[in-house]
N, C-alpha and C positions, 0 to 999 in steps of 0.2 A: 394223360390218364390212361390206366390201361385196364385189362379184365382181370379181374380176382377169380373168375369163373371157370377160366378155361380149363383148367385140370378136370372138375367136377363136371362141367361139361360132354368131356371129351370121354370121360370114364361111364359115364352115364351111359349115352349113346356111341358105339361103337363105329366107326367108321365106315360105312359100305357104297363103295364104288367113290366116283369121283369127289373129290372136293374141291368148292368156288369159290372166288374170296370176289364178293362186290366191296367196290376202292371206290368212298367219296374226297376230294380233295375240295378242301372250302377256303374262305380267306384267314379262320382263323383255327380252323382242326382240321385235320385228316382223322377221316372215319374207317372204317374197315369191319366187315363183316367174314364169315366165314360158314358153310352151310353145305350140306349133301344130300340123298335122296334117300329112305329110307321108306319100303313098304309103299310108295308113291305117293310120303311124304316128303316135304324139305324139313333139312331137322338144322336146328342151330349147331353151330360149332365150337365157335369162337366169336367176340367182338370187344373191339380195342377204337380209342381216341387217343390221337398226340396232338397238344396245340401246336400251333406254329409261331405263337407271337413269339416265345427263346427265340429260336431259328432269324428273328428280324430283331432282337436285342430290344423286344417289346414283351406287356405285360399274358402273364396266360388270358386269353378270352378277345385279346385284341386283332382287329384285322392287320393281314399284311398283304403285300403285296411281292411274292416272292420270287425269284427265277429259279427255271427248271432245274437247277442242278444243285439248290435250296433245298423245294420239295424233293428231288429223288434223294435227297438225305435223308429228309424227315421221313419220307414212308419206308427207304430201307430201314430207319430204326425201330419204326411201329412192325415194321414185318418181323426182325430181329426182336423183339419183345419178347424173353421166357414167360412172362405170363400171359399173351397176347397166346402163343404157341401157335402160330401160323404155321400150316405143313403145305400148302398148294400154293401154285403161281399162276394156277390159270385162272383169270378173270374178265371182268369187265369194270371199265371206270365211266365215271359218270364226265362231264363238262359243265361247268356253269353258265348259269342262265347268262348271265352278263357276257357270256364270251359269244354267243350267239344270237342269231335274228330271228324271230318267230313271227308271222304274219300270216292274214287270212284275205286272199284275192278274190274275186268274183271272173268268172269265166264263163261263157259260153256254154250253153248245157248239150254239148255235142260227142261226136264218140270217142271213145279213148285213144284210138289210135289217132285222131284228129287231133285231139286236146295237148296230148303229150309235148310234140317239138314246140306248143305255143307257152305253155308255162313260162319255160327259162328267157323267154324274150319277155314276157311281162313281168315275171319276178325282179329283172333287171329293172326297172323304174323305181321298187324299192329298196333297191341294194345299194351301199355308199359305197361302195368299191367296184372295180372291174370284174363280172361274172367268171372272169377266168380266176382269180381267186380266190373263190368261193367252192365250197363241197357245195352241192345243193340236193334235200331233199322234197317230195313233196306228198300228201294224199289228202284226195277229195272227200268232202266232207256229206255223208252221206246226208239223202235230202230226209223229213219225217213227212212221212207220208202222213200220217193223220195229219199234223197240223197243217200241210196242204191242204187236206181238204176239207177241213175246217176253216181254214181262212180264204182258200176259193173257191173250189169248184161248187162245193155245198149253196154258196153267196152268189157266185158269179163266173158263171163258164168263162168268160172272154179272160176274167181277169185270173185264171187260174192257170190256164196256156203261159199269158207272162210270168206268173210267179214262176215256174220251173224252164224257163227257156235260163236262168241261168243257175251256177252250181258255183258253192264255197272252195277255195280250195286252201288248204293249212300249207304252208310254206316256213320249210328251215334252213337256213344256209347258214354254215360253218367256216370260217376263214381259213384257210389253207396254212396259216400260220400255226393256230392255234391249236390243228390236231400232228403238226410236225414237233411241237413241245409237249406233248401227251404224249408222243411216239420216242423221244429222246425220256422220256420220265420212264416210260415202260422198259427202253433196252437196256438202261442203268438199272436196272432192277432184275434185270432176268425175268418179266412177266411175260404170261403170255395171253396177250390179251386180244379178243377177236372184235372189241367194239369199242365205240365210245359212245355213251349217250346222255344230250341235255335234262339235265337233272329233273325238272318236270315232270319226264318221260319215266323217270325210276320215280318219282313221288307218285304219280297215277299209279304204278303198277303194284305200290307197296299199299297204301292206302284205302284205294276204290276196289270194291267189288263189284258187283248187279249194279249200282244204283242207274237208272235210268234219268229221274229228274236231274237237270243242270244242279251240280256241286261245284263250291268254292274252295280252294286251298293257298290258303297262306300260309306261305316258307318263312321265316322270320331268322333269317342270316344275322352277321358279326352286325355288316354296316349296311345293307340291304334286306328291304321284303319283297320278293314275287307273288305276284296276284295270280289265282288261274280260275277258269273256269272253265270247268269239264263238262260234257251231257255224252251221255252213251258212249262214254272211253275216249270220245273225242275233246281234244283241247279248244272251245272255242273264244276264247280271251287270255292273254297275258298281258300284264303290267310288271313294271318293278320301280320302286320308291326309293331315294335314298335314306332311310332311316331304317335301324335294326335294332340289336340286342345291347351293341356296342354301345348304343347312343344312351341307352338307360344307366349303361356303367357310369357314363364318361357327366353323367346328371349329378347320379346318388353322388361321384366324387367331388363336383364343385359346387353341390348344396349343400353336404356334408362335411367339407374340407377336410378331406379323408383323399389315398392314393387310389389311382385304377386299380391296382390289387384289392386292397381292402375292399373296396366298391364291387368288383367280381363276386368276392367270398361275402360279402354282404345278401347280393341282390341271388347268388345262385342257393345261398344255407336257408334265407331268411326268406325269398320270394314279395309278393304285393303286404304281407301283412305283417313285414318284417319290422322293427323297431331298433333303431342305433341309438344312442347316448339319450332317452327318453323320447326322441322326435320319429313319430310314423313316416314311413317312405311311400305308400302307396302312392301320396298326392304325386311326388316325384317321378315314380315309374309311369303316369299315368298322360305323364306329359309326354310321351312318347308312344304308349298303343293308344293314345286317342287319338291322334294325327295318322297311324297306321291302321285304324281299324275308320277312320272317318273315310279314307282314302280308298277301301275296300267297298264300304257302304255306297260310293259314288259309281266305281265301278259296276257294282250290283247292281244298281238302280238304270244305269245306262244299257246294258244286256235287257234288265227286263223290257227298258223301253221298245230297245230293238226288233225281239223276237216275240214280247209278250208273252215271257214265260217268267216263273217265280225261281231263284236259288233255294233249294233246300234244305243245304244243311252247308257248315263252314266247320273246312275241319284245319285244326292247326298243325304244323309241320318245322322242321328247322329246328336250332340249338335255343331259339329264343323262345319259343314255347313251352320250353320244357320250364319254364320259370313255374315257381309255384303259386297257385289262384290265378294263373291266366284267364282260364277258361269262363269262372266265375264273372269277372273283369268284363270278356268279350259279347258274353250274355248279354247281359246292359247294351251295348254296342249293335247288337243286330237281331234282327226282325225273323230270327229260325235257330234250326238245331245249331250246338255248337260242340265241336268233338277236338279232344286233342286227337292225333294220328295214333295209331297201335300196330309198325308196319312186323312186329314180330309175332304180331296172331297169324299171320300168313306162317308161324314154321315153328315146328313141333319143339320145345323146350321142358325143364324139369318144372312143375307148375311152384314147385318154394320159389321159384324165380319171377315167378307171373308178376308181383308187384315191381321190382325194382326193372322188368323188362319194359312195364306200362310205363313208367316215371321216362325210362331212358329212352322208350322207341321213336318220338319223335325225331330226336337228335342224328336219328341213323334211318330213318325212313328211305333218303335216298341211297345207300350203302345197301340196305334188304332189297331196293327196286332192282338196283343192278344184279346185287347176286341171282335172285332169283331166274331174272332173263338168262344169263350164262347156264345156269341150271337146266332151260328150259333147251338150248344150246344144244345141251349135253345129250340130252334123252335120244 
């Protein structure tokens, strides 16, 4: 699928100074954004989706699993799209979650210079490979001081010294594999790309603002959902399920006896309160976010146990939520706010566009995360 917009776009807001194109590549679309700075704003440019399922001689909306010289076909031709009208190469692309390790360590609360060389010997006890092939990143998870002292010093001197003798620390390590086949994807393309980052990390930055209270964000992928949970921009939870958007297809089709196609254009036109040959689908689709949303609910519960702190709001994210009456659905489901994502409020567009930007911005949330960062790059 591509953009009917771009011209009107591009006429609207004139181009000033660099353009960035943030590149999601998923299992069953590549995303693509495009965006500049205007007035010190970011302004939309362009944005374009190509499935990938053709590409694996599967149907649109399906996962695949593809090799690098698959995708750098499929994004040369999303880049090549006259309606897409991509003019820039410089970017950043995201990684997915599945390709990397995200963990939270406990460490010693001592100084940084100490702390440092000790990480990558400890991060090694979680890592299934040999630390030499692994990118490894890390940062400490800052302490909250109120609830320190709220839960010791205020109660109990002795026992408030222990709570802070140790400190969280967020660990990510990337397989050296993995970013040499982003590296061959980017040089077959002519990009020029200065990063790569776990998708997550572009979901946070398109989605959260201020929020302070711990936030929940469910990605709901082709054949996967990641779980996260965020507090003051820091990632302090991830999960990932195997069940996604896909699995709702691959339902409506064999309750329906109907094709995976059919079953796509069903479940994407018609959404939860869709009706085929007289029989409601909701029940159908429901057998799949309840297992994803019960699966979220555990998570939540387990965080609050830990920190004794409430999730405040869950926001939805990924090509799977863009289904229609999710949100309605998710409500039922949990105990707070519930938002689809809106990662195109973050950047200045023609407001006739505001509705079908709402509909679609989930879908591209992490594509707006990266461009933006590259944006920020750029300044």
């Amino acid at each position: 699928m591509s953009n009917p917009f771009s011209d009107l776009l591009n006429s609207i807001f004139k181009k000033t100074g660099v353009s960035v194109l943030g590149i999601d590549i998923g299992t069953s679309a590549i995303k693509i954004v495009q965006i500049s700075r205007k007035n010190g704003r970011a302004v939309l440019e362009t944005y374009g989706e190509l499935a990938l399922g053709p590409y694996a001689g599967k149907s649109i909306g399906e996962a695949t699993n593809l090799p690098p010289e698959k995708i750098s076909e499929a994004l040369g031709d999303l880049i090549r799209e006259k309606e897409v009208n991509i003019t820039t190469r410089v970017c950043g692309i995201s990684i997915p979650f599945a390709s990397s390790l995200v963990f939270v360590i406990e460490m010693p609360a001592i100084p940084l210079k100490q702390l440092t060389p000790m990480i990558p010997i400890e991060a090694r006890k979680y890592i299934p490979v040999p630390i030499s092939e692994v990118t490894l990143d890390w940062v400490v998870i800052p302490k909250d001081k109120s609830s320190e002292f709220e839960h010791g010093q205020k109660n109990n001197p002795d026992i408030a010294v222990t709570a802070i003798s140790k400190v969280e620390v967020l660990i990510v390590a990337l397989h050296n594999e993995t970013i040499n086949r982003y590296k061959e994807i980017i040089q077959k393309n002519s990009l020029d790309a200065s990063f790569f980052e776990i998708e997550i990390f572009s979901n946070m930055r398109s989605v959260l603002d201020q929020e302070v209270a711990p936030v929940m964000i469910i990605d709901i992928g082709a054949n996967s959902t990641k779980l996260f949970i965020v507090e003051r921009g820091i990632l302090r939870s991830s999960h990932m399920i195997n069940s996604g958007s896909q699995n709702i297809t691959n339902s409506l089709s064999k309750s329906m006896g109907i094709s995976a196609t059919e079953a796509e254009i069903l479940k994407r036109e018609k959404g939860i309160s869709g009706v085929a040959g007289g029989i409601g689908i909701k029940d159908i689709i429901n057998i799949t976010l309840s297992y994803i949303f019960s699966e979220a609910n555990h998570i939540i519960l387990a965080f609050q146990k830990k920190y004794n702190k409430n999730v405040s709001k869950v926001i939805l994210v990924g090509g799977g939520s863009a289904l229609k009456g999710i949100v309605d659905i998710a409500k039922l489901s949990f105990q707070t706010e519930v938002v689809c994502g809106d990662p195109f409020a973050k950047v200045l567009a023609p407001a006739f566009l505001e509705n079908i930007l709402k509909e679609t911005g989930p879908e591209f949330s992490v594509a707006v995360g990266v461009a933006l960062r590259r944006l920020q790059e750029m300044d």
